[in-house]
N, C-alpha and C positions, 0 to 999 in steps of 0.2 A: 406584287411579286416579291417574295422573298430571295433574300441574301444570303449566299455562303461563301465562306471564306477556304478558297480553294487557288494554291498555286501554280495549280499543273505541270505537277514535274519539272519544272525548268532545269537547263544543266547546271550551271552556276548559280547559286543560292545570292550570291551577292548583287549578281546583275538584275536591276530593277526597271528597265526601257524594255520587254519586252510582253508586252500586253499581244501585239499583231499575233504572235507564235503563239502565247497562251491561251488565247482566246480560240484562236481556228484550232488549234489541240485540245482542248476544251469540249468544245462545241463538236467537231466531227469525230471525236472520241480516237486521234488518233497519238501513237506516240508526240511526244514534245519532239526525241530528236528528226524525228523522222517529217515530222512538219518543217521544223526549220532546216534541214538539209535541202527536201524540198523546194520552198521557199529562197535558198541562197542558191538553186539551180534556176532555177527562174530570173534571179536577179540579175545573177550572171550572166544570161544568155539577152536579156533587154539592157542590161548595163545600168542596175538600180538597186538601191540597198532594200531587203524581204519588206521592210516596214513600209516601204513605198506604195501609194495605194493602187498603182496598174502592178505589181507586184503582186499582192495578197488577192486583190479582186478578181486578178486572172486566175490566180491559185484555185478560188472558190467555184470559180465560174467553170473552170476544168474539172471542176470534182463533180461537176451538177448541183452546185445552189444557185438560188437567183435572187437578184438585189427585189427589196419591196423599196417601196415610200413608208416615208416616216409615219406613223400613227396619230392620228391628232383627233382631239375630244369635237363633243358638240357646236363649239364657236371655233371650230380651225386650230387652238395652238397642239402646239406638242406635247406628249402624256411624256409625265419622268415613267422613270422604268419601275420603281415604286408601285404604279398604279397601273402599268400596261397589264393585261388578261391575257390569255387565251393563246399565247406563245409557248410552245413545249421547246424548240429547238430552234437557236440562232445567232449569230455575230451579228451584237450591235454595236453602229458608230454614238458616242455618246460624248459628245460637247469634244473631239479631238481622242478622243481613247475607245481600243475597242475593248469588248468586255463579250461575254461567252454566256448565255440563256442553255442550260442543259437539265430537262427533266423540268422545266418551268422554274427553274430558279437561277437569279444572277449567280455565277459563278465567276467567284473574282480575289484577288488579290486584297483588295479594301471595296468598303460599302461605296458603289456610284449609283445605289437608285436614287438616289437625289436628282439628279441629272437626267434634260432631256434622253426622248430615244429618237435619235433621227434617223437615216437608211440603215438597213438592215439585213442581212441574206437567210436565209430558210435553203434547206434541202430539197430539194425536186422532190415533187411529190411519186410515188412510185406507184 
């Protein structure tokens, strides 16, 4: 899987803790602010900061995607993202950071195919 170096909009150019927001605006192609307003309405009302993962996971789960298992090769381990296939669209957890699969390519801030792909969300199929 290829890499590209894509920030998504973020508001603040400076703030760099914000993969959660980036990645689900990324990945469901939706404005950055409009995710994380979203997101800080969520947290507010469970009483958790957006990053928090019953936070974002509910986020996703409301929008219609659903979490898969992690992808692992022929003897069980985990495929880095690097070498995952066949993924057009998704939010993956990767060793603690999530990162955004759009159009089959990591879209990210800096290169993480290095890095396992572990749980993952996909859009409900329509």
């Amino acid at each position: 899987m290829k890499f590209q170096h894509l920030e998504g909009n973020r508001i603040c150019k400076t703030f760099k803790d914000d993969c959660v927001i980036r990645s689900i605006s990324i990945a469901t192609n939706k404005p950055y602010r409009q995710v994380f307003a979203d997101l800080m309405q969520i947290g507010m009302e469970i009483g958790a900061y957006p990053n928090h993962d019953k936070v974002w996971q509910s986020y996703l789960e409301n929008n219609g995607w659903i979490k898969n298992k992690p992808p692992r090769d022929s003897r069980g381990k985990l495929i880095k993202l690097r070498d995952w296939q066949g993924v057009k669209t998704a939010v993956v957890i990767n060793s603690g950071h999530l990162t955004a699969i759009s159009d089959g390519r990591v879209c990210d801030e800096w290169d993480c195919t290095y890095r396992p792909t572990n749980s993952y969300w996909t859009p409900k199929a329509t």
